[in-house]
Phi, psi and omega in degrees: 000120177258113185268025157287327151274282157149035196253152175246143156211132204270122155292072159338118152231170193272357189203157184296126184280121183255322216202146168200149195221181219249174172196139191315339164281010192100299194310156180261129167248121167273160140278124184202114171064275168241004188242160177221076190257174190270153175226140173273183194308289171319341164072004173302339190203130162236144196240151178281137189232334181228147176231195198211084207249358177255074179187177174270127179004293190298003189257158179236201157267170233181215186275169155181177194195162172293101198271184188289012171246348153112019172252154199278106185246133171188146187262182192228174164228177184272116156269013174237349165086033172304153148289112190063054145278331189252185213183170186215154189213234170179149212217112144300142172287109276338065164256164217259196179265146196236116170278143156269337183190149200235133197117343191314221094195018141203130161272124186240230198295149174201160171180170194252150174288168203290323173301332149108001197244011188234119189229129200253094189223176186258141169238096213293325174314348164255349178054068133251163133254158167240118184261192218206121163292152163199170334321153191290145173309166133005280214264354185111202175271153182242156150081024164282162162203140179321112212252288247223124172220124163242027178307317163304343183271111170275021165295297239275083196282309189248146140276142202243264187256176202213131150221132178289162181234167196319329185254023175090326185266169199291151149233127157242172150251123206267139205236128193126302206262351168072060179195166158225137160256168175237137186205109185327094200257355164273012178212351182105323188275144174286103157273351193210159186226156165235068223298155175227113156316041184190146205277311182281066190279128187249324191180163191222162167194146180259127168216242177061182169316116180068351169106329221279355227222078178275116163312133142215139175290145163203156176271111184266001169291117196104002204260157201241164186301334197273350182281325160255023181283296170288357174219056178289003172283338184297129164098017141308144185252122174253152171233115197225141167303131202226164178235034177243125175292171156239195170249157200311186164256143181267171174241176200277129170062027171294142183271000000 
């Protein structure tokens, strides 16, 4: 979607998409079902570039992004909501997939502090975030500990996809409760609520002009006719002006 125009174009893919990221040529890297592939400019073709084979069937990829060394991180989830099945993992360009952690079970939103030295993610079934030193350690990640708890909310079924902005702090998406929130991980505390027409709020990322402009995604799958009667808007891309940027994105396999 260029929302300079307002035009839309449509991608083909050979597999269900969780995650997908920018690379230095133009081109696109996906997460998509057990593979993590390449796309060229041209979108003509995708090549597997990592597959992800140490799990169980039902699980998939999931959310990821591109961390501040120019390698590729992304978790998988349980689609049946096993508990500690799923994992998360990093992929350097052309190395195979490397788990960094374990224990999962919807590996969700993840993003890094503007210094690239913090590192931020979701486990959505617990509606926590947990941060992280980086780059993980040796041995995977250490030293997490709980920045953001939404355990309380009962709006809320899930935490969903998550982005930091130019000043450190969180956009989540609370998926159920029809918001994003912003939220302060040094201290914990909730600063901003952002009402969303739609209920199934999935993720934010910031772009437009100056960064200022945060996307957020949402979902119309599962919802029943009186459900989307009252949210006909759902599964819609919304966009709100904000007054903190966010930041560029990194890419896959940057020199």
């Amino acid at each position: 979607f260029d929302p300079a125009t307002g035009d839309d174009a449509v991608l083909p893919t050979p597999g269900q998409v969780g995650c997908v990221g920018l690379r230095p040529d133009g081109g696109l890297v996906a997460g998509m079902e057990h593979d993590l592939a390449l796309c060229e400019p041209a979108g003509s073709a995708w090549t597997v570039i990592a597959r992800v084979d140490a799990e169980p069937p039902e699980n998939r990829i999931n959310d990821g992004k591109a961390d501040p060394r120019g390698r590729f991180v992304f978790g998988t989830m349980s689609t049946t909501r096993t508990p500690g099945t799923a994992g998360l993992y990093v992929v350097d360009a052309g190395s195979p997939a490397r788990r960094i952690a374990g224990g999962l079970t919807i590996s969700n939103g993840l993003d890094w502090s503007p210094a690239g030295d913090v590192f931020y993610l979701i486990d959505s079934v617990e509606k926590v975030v947990r941060s992280f030193l980086w780059p993980e350690a040796p041995g995977g990640l250490a030293g997490g500990r709980v920045v953001v708890d939404a355990t309380g909310d009962g709006e809320t079924r899930l935490l969903d996809g998550m982005c930091a902005d130019a000043e450190g702090m969180l956009w989540v998406a609370h998926f159920g409760a029809g918001r994003v929130s912003r939220w302060d991980p040094r201290t914990g505390r909730e600063l901003e609520r952002v009402s969303v027409p739609a209920p199934r709020v999935t993720s934010c990322a910031f772009g437009g002009p100056e960064l200022r402009t945060l996307f957020v995604t949402t979902a119309r799958t599962g919802l029943d006719d009186r459900q989307l009667a009252a949210w006909p808007l759902s599964g819609s891309l919304f966009g709100v002006e904000t007054g903190v940027p966010g930041m560029p994105a990194h890419r896959f396999g940057k020199e």
